[in-house]
C-alpha positions as CSV (number, residue, x, y, z in Angstrom):
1,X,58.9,90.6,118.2
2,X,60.9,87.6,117.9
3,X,63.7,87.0,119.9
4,X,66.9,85.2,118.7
5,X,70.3,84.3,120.7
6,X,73.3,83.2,118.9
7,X,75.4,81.2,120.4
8,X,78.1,81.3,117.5
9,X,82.0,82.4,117.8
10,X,82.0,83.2,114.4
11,X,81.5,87.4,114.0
12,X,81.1,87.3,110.7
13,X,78.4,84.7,110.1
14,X,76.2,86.7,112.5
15,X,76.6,89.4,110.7
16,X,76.0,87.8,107.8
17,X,72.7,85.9,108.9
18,X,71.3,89.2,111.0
19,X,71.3,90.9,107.8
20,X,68.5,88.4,106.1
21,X,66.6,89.2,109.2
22,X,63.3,90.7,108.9
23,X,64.1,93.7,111.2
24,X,60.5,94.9,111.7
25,X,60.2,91.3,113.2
26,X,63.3,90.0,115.1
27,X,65.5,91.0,118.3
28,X,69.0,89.4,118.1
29,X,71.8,88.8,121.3
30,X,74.8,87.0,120.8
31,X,76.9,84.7,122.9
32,X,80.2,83.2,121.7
33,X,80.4,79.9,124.3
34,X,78.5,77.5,124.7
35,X,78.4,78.1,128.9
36,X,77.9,81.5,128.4
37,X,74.3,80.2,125.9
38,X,73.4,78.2,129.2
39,X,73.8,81.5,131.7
40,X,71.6,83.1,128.9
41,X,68.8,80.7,128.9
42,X,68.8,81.1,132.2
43,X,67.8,84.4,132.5
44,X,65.5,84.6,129.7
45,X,62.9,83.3,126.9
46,X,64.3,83.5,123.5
47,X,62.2,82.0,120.7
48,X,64.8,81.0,118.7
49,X,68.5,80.1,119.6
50,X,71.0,79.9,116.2
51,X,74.0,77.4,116.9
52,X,77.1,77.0,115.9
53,X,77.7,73.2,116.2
54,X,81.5,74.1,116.7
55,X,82.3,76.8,119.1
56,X,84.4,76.8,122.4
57,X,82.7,75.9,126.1
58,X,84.5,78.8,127.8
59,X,86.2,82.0,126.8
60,X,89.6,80.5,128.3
61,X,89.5,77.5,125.8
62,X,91.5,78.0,122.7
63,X,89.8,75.8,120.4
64,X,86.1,74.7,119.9
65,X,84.4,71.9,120.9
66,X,83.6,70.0,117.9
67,X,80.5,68.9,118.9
68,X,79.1,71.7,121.8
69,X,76.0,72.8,119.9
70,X,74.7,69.6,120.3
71,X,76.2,69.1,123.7
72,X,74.4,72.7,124.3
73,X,70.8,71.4,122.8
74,X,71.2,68.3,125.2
75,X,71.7,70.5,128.2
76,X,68.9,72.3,127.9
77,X,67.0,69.9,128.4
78,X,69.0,68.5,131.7
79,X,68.9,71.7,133.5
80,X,67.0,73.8,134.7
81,X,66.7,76.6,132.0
82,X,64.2,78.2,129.8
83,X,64.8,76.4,126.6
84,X,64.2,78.1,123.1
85,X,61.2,77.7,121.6
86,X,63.0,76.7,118.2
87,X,66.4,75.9,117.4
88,X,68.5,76.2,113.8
89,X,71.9,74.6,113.5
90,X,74.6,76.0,111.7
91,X,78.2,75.1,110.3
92,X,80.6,76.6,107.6
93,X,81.9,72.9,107.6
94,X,80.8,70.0,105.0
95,X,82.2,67.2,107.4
96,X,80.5,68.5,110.5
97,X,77.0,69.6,108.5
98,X,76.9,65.4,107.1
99,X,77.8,64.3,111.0
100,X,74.8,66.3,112.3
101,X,72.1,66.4,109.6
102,X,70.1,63.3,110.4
103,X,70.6,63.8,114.6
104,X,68.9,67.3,114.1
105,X,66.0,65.7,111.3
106,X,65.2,63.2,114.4
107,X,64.8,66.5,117.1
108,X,62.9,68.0,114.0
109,X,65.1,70.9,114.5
110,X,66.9,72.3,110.7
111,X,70.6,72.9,110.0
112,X,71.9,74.7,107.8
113,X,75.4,75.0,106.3
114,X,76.8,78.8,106.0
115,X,78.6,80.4,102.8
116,X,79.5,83.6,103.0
117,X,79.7,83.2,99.0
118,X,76.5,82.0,98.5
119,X,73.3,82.5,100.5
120,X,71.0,81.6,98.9
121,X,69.7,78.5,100.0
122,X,69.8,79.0,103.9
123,X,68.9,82.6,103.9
124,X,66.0,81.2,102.6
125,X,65.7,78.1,105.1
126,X,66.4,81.1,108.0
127,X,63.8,83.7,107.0
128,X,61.2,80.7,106.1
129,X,61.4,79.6,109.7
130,X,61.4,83.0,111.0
131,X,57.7,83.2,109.2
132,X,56.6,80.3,110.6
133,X,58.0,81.3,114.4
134,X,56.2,84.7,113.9
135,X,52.6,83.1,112.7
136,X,52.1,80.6,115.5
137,X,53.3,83.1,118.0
138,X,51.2,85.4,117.2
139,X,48.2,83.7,115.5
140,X,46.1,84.3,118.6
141,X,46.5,87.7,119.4
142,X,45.8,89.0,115.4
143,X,49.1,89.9,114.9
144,X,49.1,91.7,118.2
145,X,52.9,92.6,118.6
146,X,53.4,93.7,122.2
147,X,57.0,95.1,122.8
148,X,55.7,98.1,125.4
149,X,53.0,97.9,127.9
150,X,52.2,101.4,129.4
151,X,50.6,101.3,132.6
152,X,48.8,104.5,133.6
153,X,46.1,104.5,137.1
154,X,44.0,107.2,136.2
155,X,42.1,108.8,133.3
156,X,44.1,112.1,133.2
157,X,47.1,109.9,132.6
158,X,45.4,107.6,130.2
159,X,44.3,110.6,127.7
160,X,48.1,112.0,127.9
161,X,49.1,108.9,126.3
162,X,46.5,108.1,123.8
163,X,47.1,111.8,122.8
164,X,51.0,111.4,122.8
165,X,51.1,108.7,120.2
166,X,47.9,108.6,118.1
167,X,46.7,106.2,115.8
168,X,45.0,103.7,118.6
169,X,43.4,100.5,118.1
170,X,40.5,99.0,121.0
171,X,41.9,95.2,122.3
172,X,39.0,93.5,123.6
173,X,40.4,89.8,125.9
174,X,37.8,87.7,126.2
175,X,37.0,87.4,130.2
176,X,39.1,90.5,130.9
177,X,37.2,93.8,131.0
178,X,40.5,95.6,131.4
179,X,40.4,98.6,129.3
180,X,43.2,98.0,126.4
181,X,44.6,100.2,123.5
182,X,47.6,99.3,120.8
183,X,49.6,101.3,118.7
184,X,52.7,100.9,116.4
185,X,55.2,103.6,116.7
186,X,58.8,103.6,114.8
187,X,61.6,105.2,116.4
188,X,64.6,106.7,114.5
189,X,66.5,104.1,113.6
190,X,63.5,102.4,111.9
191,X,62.4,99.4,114.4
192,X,58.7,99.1,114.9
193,X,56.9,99.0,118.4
194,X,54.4,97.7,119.3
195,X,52.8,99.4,122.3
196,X,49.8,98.1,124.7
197,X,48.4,101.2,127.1
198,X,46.2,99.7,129.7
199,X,44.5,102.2,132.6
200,X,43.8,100.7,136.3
201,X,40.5,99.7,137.4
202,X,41.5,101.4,140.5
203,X,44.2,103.1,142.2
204,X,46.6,101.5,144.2
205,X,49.0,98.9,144.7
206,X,46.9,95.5,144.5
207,X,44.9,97.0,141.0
208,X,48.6,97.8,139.7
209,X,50.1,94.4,140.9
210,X,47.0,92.4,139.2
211,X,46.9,94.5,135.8
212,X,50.7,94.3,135.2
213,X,50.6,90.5,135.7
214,X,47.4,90.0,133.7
215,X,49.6,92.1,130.8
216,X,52.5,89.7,130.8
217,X,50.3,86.2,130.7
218,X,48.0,88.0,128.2
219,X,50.7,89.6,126.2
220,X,54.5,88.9,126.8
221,X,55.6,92.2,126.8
222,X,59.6,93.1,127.0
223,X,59.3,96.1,128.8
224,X,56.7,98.1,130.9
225,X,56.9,101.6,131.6
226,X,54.1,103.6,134.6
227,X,53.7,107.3,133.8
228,X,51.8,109.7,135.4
229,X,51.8,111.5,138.4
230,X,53.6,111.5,141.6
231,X,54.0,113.5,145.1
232,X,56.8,114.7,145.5
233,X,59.7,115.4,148.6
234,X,59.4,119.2,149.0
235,X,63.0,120.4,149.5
236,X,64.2,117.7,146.8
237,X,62.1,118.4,144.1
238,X,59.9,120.9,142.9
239,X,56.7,120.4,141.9
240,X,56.8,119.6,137.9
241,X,59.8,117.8,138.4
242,X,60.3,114.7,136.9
243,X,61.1,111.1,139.0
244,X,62.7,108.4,137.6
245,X,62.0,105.3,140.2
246,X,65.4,104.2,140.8
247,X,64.1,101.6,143.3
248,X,60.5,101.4,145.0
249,X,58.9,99.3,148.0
250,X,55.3,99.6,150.0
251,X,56.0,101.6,152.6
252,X,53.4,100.3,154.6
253,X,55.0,97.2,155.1
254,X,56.0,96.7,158.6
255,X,54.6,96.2,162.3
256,X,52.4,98.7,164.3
257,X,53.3,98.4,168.2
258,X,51.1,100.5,170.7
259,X,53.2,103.5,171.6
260,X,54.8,103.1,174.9
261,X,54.0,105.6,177.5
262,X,50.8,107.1,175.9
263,X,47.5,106.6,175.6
264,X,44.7,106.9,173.0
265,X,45.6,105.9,169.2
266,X,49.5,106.2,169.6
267,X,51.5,103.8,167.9
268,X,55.0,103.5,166.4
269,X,55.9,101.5,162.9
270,X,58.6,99.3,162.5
271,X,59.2,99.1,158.9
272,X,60.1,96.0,157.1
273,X,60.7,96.8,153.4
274,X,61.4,94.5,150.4
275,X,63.2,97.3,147.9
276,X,62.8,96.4,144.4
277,X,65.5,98.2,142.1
278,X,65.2,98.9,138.1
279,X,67.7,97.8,135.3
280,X,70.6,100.0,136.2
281,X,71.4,101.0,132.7
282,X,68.1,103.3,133.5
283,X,69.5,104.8,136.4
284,X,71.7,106.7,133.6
285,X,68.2,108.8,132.3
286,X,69.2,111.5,134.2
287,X,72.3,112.6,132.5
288,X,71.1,111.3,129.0
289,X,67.8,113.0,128.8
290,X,68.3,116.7,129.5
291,X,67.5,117.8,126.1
292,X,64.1,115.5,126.0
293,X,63.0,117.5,129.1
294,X,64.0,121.1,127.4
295,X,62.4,119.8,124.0
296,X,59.4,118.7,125.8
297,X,59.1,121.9,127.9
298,X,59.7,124.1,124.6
299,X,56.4,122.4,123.5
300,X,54.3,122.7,126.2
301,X,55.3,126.9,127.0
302,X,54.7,127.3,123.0
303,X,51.5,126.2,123.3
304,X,50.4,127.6,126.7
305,X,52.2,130.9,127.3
306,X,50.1,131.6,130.6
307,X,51.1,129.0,132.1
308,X,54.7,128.6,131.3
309,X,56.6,125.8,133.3
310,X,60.1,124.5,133.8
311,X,61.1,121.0,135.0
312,X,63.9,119.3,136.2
313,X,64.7,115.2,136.2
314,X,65.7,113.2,139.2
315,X,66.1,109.7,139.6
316,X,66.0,107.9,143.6
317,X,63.7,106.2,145.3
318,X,59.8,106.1,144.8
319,X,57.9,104.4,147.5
320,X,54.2,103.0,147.2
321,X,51.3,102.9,149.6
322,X,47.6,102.0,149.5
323,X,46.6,105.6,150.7
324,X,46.8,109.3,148.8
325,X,48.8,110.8,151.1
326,X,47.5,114.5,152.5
327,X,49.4,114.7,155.7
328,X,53.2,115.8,156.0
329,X,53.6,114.7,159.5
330,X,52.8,111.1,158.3
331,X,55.5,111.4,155.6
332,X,58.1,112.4,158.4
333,X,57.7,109.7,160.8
334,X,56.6,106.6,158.5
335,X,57.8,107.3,155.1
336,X,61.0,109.5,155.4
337,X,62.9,107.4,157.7
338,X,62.5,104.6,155.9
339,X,65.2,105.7,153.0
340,X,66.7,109.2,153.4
341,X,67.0,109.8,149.8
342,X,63.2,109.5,149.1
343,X,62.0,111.6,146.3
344,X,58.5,110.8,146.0
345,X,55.7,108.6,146.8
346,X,52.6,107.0,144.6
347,X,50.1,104.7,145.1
348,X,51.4,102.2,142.1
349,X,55.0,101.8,140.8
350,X,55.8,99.1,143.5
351,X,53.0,97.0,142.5
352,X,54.3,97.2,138.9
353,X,57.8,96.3,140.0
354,X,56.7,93.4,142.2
355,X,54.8,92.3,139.3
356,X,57.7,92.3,137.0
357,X,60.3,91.4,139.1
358,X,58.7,87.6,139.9
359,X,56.9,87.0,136.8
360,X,57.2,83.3,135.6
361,X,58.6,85.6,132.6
362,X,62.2,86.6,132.7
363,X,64.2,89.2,131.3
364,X,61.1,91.9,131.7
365,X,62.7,95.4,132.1
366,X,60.5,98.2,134.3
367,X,60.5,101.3,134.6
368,X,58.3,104.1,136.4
369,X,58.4,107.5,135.1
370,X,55.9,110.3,136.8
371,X,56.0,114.3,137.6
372,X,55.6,115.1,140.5
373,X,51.8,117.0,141.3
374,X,51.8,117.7,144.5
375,X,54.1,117.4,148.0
376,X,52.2,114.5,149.5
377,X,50.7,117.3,152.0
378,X,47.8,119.4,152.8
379,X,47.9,121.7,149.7
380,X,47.1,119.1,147.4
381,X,45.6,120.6,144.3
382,X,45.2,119.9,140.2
383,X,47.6,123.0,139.0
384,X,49.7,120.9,137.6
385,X,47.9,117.5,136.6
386,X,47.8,118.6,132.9
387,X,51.4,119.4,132.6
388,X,53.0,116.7,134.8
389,X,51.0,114.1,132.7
390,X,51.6,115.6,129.5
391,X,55.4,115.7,130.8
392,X,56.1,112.5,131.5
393,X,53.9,110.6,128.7
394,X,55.8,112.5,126.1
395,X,59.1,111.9,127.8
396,X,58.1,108.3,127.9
397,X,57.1,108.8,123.4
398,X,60.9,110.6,123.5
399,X,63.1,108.0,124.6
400,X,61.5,105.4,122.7
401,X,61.9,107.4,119.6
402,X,65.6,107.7,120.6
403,X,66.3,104.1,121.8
404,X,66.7,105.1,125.3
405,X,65.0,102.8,127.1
């Protein structure tokens, strides 16, 4: 997917230029100043930035600034921003495209002037360039198109997603003996995605830190989702449930002091963790996606009427550590003090987030979704591995189809 800012205060001539747009191939934003393009840049990679050569600097100006797009190109250049890949330049006016033309031939960036009348010659300057941006961004990868990574840490997980979505395709990396699949799946409103599912070479938090960061050098994905399985808080979710990792942390982080006043292996933790929270637009799942759950669950008790199960969605806090956890005692004295609204624990999401959050690639959203299996005690057992995995990889299918993440 290509993405394209435009930095243009002109409504209409985005509309006008989005609509030439090969959808299947572009994701558009729009900015109407030129400081608010610089706050942009900032935050994120775009691969190609449409300006408007006149446009005002701030919201509070009344007019434009005749000349900010090129003011805008300079500055990205002076500070320190992410500047797009490719640029285009675009006026309505014949004064202002004659001023600019030969400034943007010697950056060897086009411009193009807009009619609203008459599109013909820059909707085909615009969707030339747009093929060209496409090709050499994806010319290594075949035509690989990664929007999604899906990150799953065992094989139970694995096989509920290459079930979920079908139609796979083996990705071989030279030097990486990762195991990689890729799919394209359309959701309702018609945009293509394309979808990487990668499985752990282990458990735990340094495999999921590693694989996640391998994904987004190797592959640039926008957003990456963890499903699976989970233990869960007994008294705050059941078991089937499904957690939505609001925020997550290693809950092993800390200092271990010798215990004063006993002897033998005593020792008390001091906890010292770095919380790492999600895009809070996702913290809204929970009240969005109760028919997903009930449309998910009709399927499942359809299909296995003896053994008929109901689930519920949360969203809070999901903790990681490098250890399965079998032992409630330890859960009350490490793990439960350390954020009193704790729903569950795994061995993986933080190591995800950590990897998102402080890639040299901005913008990445993440997002762990798992059911929970088990309560992180001493009846640990695989009941409900099948459903909690089929549960949250075809939640995971549902709100992509829907938009919802």
């Amino acid at each position: 997917m290509i993405t394209i800012l435009f930095v243009d205060d002109n409504l209409e001539r985005i509309r006008s230029i989005r609509s030439v747009l090969p959808k299947d191939k572009v994701q558009t934003e729009y900015v109407t100043t030129k400081n608010e393009a610089l706050k942009r840049v900032a935050e994120k990679n775009y691969d190609l930035a449409i300006i408007d050569i006149m446009l005002p600097n701030t919201l509070d100006e009344p007019y434009p600034n005749k000349n900010a797009g090129v003011e805008l190109i300079n500055e990205f250049q002076r500070r320190r921003v992410n500047p797009p890949h490719h640029i285009i330049g675009v006026t309505s006016d014949d004064e202002t495209f004659s001023e600019h033309e030969h400034s943007f031939a010697d950056i060897l960036f086009p411009i193009i002037k807009w009619n609203q009348f008459d599109n013909t010659e820059w909707k085909d300057r615009i969707v030339r360039n747009i093929e060209y941006i496409y090709s050499a961004k994806y010319k290594n990868k075949k035509d690989l198109q990664v929007d999604i990574a899906v990150i799953t840490a065992v094989q139970d997980e694995f096989d509920a997603v290459l079930n979920t979505f079908g139609d796979w395709q083996v990705i071989n990396i030279q030097n990486d003996p990762s195991t990689y699949r890729f799919t394209r799946f359309t959701g309702k409103d018609g945009q293509a995605h394309g979808i990487l599912l990668t499985i752990l070479s282990e458990m735990g938090l340094t495999a999921a830190t590693n694989q996640t960061t391998k994904i987004i050098n190797e592959f640039s994905p926008q957003k990456v989702f963890m499903v699976g399985i989970c233990g869960g808080v007994k008294g705050k979710v059941d078991l089937g449930d499904l957690v939505i990792a609001s925020n997550s942390w290693d809950y092993g982080s800390g200092k271990i002091n010798p215990s004063k006043g006993k002897s033998g292996h005593y020792y008390e933790f001091e906890s010292s963790p770095n919380q790492i929270s999600v895009n809070p637009s996702y913290n809204s799942l929970k009240y969005s996606t109760e028919s997903e759950i009930e449309a998910i669950l009709k399927e499942w008790n359809d299909h296995h009427r003896d053994k008929p199960m109901s689930a519920k969605i949360h969203c809070g806090p999901m903790p990681s550590g490098a250890s399965v956890i079998c032992d409630k005692t330890l859960f009350e004295e490490i793990i439960k003090p350390q954020h009193r609204k704790c729903l569950a624990i795994d061995m993986e999401t933080y190591g995800v987030y950590y990897a998102c959050k402080n890639s040299a690639l901005p913008g990445i959203n993440y997002l762990s979704i798992k059911a929970v299996s088990d309560f992180a005690d001493e009846e640990k057992n695989d009941d409900y591995h099948e459903f909690c995995c089929y549960l949250s990889s075809n939640f995971l299918k549902n709100c992509i189809y829907n938009e919802l993440l």
